[in-house]
PLY file of the C-alpha trace (Angstrom):
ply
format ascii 1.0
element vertex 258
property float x
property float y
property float z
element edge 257
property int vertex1
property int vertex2
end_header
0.00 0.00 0.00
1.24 3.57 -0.53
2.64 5.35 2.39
1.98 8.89 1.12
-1.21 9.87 -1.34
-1.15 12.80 -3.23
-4.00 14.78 -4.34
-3.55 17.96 -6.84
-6.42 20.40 -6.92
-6.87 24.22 -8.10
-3.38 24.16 -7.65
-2.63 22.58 -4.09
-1.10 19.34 -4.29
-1.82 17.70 -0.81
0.95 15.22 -0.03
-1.30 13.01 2.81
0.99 10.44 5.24
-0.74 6.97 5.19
0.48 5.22 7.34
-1.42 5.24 10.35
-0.56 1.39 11.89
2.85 3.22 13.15
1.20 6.77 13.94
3.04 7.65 10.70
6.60 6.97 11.89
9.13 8.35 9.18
10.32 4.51 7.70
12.93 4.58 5.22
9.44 3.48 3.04
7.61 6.10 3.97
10.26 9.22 3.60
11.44 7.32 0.25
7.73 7.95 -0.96
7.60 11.21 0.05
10.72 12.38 -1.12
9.55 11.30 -4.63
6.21 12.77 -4.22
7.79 15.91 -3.46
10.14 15.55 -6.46
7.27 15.06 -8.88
5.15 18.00 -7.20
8.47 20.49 -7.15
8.17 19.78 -11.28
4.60 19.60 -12.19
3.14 23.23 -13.27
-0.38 22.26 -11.50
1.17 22.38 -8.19
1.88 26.00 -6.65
1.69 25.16 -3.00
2.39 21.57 -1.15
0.48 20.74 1.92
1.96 18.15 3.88
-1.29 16.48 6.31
-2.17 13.10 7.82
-4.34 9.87 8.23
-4.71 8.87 11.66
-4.47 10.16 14.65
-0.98 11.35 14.92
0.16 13.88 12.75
3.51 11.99 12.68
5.55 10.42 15.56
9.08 10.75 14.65
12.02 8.31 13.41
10.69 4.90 12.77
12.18 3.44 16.25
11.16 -0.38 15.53
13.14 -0.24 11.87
16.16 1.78 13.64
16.53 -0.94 16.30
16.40 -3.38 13.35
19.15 -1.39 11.35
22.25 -3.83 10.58
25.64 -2.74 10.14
26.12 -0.03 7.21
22.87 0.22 7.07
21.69 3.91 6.61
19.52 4.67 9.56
15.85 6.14 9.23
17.00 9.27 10.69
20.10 9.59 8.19
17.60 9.26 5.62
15.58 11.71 7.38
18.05 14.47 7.07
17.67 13.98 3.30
13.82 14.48 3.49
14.47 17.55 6.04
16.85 19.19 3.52
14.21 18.05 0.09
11.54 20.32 2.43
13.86 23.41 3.49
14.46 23.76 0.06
11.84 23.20 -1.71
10.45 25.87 -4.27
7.44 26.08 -3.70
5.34 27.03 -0.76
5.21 24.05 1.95
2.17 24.61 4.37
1.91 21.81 6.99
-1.79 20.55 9.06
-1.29 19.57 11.85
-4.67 17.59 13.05
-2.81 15.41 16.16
0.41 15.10 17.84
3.86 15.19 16.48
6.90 13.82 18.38
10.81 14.10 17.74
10.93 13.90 13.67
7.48 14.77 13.06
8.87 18.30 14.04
11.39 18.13 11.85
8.78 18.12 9.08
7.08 20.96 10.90
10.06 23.72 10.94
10.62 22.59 7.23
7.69 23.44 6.29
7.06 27.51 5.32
3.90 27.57 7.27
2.59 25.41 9.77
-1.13 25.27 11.37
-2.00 22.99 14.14
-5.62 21.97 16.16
-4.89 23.31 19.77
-5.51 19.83 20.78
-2.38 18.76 19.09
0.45 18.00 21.22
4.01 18.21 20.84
7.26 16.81 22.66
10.98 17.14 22.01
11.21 13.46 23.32
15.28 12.63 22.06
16.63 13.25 25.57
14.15 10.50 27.00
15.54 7.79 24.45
18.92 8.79 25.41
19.66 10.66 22.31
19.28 13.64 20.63
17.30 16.07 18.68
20.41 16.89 15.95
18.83 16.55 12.55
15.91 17.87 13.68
17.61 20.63 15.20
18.63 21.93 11.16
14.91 23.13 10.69
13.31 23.12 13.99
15.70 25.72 15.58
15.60 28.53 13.09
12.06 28.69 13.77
11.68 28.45 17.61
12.76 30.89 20.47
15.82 30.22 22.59
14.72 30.00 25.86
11.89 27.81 24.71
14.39 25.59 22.62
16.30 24.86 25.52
13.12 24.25 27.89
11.63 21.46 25.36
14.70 20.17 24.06
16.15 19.27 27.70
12.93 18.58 29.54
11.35 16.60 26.89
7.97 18.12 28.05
4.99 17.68 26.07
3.57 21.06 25.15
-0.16 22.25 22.98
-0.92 23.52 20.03
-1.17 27.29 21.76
2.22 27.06 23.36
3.82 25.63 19.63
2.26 29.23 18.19
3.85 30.98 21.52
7.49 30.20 20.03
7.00 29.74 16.44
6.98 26.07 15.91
3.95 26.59 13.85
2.03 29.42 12.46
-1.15 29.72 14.08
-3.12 26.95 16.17
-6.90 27.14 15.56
-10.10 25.11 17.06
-10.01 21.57 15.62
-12.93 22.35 13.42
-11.08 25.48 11.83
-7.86 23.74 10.74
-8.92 23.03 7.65
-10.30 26.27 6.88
-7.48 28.06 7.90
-4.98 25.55 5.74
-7.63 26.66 2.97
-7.04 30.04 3.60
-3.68 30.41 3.96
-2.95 28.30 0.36
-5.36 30.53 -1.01
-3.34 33.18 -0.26
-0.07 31.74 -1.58
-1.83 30.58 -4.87
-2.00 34.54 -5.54
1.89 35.14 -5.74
3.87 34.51 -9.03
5.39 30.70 -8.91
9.29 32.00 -9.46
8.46 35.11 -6.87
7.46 32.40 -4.19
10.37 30.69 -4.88
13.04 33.83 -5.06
11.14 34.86 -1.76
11.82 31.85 0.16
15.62 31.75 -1.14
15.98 35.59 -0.06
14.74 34.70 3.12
17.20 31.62 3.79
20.31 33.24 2.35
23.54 34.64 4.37
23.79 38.33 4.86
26.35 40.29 3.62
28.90 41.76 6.68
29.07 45.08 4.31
25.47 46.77 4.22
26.35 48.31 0.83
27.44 44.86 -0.51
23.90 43.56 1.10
21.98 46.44 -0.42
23.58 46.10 -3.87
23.06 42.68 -4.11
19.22 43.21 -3.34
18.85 45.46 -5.53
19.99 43.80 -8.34
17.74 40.62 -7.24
14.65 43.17 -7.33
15.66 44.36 -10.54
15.76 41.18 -12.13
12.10 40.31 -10.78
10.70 43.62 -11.90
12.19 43.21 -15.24
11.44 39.65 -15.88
8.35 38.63 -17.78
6.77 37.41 -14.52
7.11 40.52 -13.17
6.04 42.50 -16.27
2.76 40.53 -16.18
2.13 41.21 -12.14
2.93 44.52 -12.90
-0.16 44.93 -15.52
-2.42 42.86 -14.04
-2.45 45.03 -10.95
-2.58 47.86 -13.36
-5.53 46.87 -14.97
-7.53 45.64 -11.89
-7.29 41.40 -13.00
-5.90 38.29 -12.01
-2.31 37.59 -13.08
-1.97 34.94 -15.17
-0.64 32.67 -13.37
-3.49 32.61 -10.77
-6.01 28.96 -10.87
-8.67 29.79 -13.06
-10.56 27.73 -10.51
-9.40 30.35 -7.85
-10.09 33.75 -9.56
0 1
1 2
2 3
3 4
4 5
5 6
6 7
7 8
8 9
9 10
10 11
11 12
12 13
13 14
14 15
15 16
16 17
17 18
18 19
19 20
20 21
21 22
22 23
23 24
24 25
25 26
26 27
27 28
28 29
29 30
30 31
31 32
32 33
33 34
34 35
35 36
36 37
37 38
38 39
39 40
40 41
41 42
42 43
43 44
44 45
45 46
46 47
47 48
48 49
49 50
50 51
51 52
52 53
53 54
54 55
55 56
56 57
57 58
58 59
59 60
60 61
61 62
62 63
63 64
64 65
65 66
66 67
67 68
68 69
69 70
70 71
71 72
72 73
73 74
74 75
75 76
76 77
77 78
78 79
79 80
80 81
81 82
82 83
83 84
84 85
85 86
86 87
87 88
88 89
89 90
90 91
91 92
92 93
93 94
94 95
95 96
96 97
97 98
98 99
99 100
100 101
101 102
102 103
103 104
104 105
105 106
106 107
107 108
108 109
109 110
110 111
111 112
112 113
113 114
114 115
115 116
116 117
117 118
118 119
119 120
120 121
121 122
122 123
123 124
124 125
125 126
126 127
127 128
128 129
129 130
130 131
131 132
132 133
133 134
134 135
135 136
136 137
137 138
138 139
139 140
140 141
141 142
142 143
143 144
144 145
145 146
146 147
147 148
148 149
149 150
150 151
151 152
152 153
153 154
154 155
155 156
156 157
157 158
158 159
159 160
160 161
161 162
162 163
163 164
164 165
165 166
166 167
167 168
168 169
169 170
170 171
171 172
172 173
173 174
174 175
175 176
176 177
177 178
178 179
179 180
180 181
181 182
182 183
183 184
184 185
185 186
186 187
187 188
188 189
189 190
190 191
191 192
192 193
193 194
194 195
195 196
196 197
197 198
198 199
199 200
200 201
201 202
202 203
203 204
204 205
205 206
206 207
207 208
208 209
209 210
210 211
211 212
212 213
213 214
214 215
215 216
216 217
217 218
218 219
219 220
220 221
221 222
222 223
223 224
224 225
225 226
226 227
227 228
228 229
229 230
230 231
231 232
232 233
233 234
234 235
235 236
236 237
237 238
238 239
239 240
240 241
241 242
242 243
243 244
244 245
245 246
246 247
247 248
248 249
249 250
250 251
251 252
252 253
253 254
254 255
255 256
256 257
């Protein structure tokens, strides 16, 4: 059975974890699947936004712990692999919005700071739970702690506490947190928004955001400015430009969404 389904519609392809007998541990099956549904979305023109959701319960409950205790010698653990699914997300071009309906442990927030935006139930719950294994939270730690507040980072990494969806909004693991029977009209929402921008803006904008500044601010400001340039100037640009002007939808807009 597939691990991951994908569903492309009005331009959101929704990449759904199926595998709901292991609370959707990350299985060297299951993150294989997904990174070549994400390689397939990243290329098809349909797809201008990825949401990354669930069956089950669980939103997703981390490193596959019955396969790693299985590894053999040489063997490329789950979580090795997982750094390669952690890294396909970070930097991905296109928008990556994750729903969060249930709880996420250890790798499943991995997946969470990769995504771009994140929206959880406040009945979701969360846990840093590496320390209580007797390991730790390093690949994770590539994604997860841009996104999260220091203090809290070191709280919920050391403790191992389990914390809600409210408290995950608190320190930025996740974009808002919504009653359970909004989430999926607030996922709708924010993809609608995202559908909107131009599909090599999105994908400049999330590259500007992840790139290393400049120690000279007139080597940092020169540099934008010549990025800008090139976006006003290019034909994506050109078109934004008029369609604003004359009070339409850009072309590259859904029909289905206009």
């Amino acid at each position: 059975m597939d691990l991951v389904r994908t569903v492309t519609a009005a331009g959101v392809t929704t990449l759904t974890l199926d595998s709901p007998a292991n609370r959707n541990a990350l299985s060297r099956a299951l993150i294989t699947e997904l990174l070549t549904a994400l390689g397939a979305a990243a290329t098809d023109p349909a797809t201008r936004v990825v949401v990354l959701s669930h069956t089950g319960p669980v939103f997703c409950s981390g490193a596959d712990l019955k396969e790693t205790a299985a590894t053999a010698p040489g063997e490329r653990l789950p979580v090795e692999l997982m750094a390669d699914l952690l890294a396909e997300l970070w930097e991905f071009p296109k928008p990556v919005v994750a729903r969060i309906a249930g709880p996420a442990r250890a790798g499943g927030l991995g997946l969470i700071g990769a995504a771009d935006l994140a929206v959880c139930a406040r009945s979701a719950t969360f846990a840093f739970t590496e320390v209580r294994l007797g390991v730790i939270p390093a690949v994770i730690s590539a994604t997860v702690l841009p996104r999260l507040a220091p203090r809290a980072a070191a709280e919920l990494y050391l403790t191992g506490d389990v914390f809600d969806g409210a408290r995950a909004a608190e320190i930025g693991l996740v974009s808002a947190a919504v009653a359970d029977d909004e989430l999926d009209a607030a996922v709708d929402g924010y993809c609608a928004s995202l559908i909107k921008g131009g599909p090599l803006a999105l994908a400049g904008t999330k590259e500007l955001m992840r790139r290393h500044r400049s120690e000279s601010i007139r080597t940092e400001l020169a540099d934008l400015s010549d990025r800008s340039a090139g976006y006003f100037t290019s034909a994506e640009g050109r078109e934004g430009v008029a369609a604003r002007r004359e009070k339409r939808d850009p072309n590259w807009v859904p029909a289905q969404s206009r």
